[in-house]
C-alpha positions in Angstrom: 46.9 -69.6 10.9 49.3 -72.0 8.6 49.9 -71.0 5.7 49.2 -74.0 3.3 48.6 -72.7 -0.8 46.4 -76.2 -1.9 44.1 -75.7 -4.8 40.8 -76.4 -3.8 37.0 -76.3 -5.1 33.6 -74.5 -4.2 30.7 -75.6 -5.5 28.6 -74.1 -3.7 27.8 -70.3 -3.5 25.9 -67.9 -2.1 24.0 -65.1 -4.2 26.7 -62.7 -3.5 29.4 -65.1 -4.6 30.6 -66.2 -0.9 31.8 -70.3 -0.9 28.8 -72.4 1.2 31.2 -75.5 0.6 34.8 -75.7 0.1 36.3 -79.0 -1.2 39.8 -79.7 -0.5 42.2 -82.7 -0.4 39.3 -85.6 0.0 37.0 -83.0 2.7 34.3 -80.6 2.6 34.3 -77.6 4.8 30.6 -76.2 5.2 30.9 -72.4 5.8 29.4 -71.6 8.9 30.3 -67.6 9.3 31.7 -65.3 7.2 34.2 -63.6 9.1 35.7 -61.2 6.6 36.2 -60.5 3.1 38.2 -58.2 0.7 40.3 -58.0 -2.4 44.0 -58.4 -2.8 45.9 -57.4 -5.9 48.4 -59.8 -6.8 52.5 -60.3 -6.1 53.4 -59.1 -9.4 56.7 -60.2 -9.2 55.1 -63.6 -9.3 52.9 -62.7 -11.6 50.0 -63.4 -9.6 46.9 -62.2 -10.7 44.6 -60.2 -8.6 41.9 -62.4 -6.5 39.0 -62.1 -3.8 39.8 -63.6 -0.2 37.3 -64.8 2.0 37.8 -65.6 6.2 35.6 -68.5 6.9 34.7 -70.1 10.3 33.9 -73.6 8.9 32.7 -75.4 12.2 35.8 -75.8 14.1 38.5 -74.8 11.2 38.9 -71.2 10.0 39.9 -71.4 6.4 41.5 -68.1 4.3 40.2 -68.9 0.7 40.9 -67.1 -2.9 39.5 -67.0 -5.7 42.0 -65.7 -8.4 40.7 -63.5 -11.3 41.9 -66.2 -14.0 43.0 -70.3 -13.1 46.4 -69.7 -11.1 48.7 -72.6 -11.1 45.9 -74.9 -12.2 43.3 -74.0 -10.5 41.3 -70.6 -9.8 40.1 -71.4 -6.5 42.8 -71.7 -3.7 43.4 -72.4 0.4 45.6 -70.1 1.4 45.8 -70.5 5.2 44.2 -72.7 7.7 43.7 -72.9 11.2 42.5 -75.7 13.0 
């Protein structure tokens, strides 16, 4: 996966708070597995706060998605690596 850290949107979720639709630079990705899932505390040294991760199979592209416990940077939800 390449690592690419580009705020992004989902406005679409499922009852247990997974991303349906992820909106990023211009496209939408439309989840089509969930392939894993976990929290991640943050690089403190960066002061980073602590955010859920998501693997998602989105059709061809797996995407590695947070979404931080407060707006990071701008933005609370983030692509963090992407694999096409």
């Amino acid at each position: 996966m390449k690592a690419t850290q580009r705020p992004c949107s989902a406005p679409q979720l499922t009852s247990s708070g997974t991303p349906l639709v992820i909106e990023m630079d211009g496209r939408t990705y439309r989840l089509s597995q969930e392939l894993d899932q976990f929290r991640a505390g943050g690089r403190c040294w960066l002061g980073e706060p602590s955010r859920d991760v998501w693997v998602l199979a989105c059709g061809p592209v797996t995407l590695e998605i947070a979404r931080f416990d407060v707006e990071w940077n701008g933005s609370q939800w983030w692509v963090l690596r992407i694999q096409d």
